[in-house]
N, C-alpha and C positions, 0 to 999 in steps of 0.2 A: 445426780447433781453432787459437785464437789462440797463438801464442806469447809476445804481451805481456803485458804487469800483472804482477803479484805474486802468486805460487802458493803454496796454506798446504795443509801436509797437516793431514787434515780425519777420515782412516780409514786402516785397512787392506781388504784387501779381503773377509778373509775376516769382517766384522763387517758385511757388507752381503748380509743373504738373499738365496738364488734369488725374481724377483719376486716382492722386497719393498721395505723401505724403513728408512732410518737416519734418526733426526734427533738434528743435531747442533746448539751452538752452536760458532760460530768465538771466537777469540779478540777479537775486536772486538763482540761479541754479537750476531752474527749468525746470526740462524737459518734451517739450510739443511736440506734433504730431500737424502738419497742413493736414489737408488732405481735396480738392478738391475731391467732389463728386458731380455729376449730379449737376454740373451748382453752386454749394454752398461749404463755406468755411467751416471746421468745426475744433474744436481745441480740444483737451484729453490731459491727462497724459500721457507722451509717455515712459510708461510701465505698462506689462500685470499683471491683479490682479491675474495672475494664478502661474506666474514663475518669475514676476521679468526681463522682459527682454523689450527692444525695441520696441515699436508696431510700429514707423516709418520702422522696417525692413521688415513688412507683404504688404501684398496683399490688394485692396481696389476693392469691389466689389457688386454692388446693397445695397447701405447708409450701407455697414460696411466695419470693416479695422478687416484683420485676424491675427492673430500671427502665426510668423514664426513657431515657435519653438512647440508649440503642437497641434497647427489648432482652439484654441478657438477662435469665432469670437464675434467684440462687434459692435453693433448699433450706429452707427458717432452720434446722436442725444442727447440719454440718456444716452451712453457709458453701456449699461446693456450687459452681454454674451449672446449670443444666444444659443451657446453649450457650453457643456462641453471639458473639464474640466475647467474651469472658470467659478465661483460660486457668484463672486462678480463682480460690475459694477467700470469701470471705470471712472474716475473724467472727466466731459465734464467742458468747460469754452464759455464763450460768444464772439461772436469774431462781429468787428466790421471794417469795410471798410470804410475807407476817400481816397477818391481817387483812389492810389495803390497801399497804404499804407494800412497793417492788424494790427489790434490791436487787444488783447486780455485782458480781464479780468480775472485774476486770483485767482477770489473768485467763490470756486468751486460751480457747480448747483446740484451737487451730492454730494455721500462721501463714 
């Protein structure tokens, strides 16, 4: 985890389900996905590089989160697709815990 950029608390912790998922806007209007996987916080772009849509409205299942809307699923980690039809990776971000409070970085690890 980077220690640079600028870190925005974004949640606490207990407002992000056991494998589930939050979505937020940031104060700059950016919309991100929280998602609790196996025991870890993870943060993306919370829309799909396929359609444009929601990914806080999918499924979270074995370190990935699916999209509703056509089934492409991305890897919580690297936000890369696993399948099709999604061809390109979604923006992951750094996320950071003080207490129980989540912060995030939103200087992308991807693009």
């Amino acid at each position: 985890m980077s220690e640079q950029g600028v870190w925005t608390k974004v949640a606490e912790l207990d407002e992000i389900p056991e494998e589930g998922v939050l979505g937020i806007e940031t104060d700059d209007e950016t919309p991100v996905v929280l998602v609790r996987s196996e025991g870890e916080i993870f943060a993306m772009r919370d829309e799909c590089s396929h359609a444009e849509v929601r990914l806080s409205e999918g499924e979270v299942e074995d370190g990935t989160i699916e999209c509703w809307l056509h089934g492409s699923c991305f890897d919580l980690r690297s936000g890369a697709p696993i399948n099709p039809p999604a061809t390109k990776p979604v923006p992951t971000y750094d996320v950071k815990i003080d207490g129980d409070d989540v912060f995030v970085s939103l200087d992308e690890k991807n693009s």
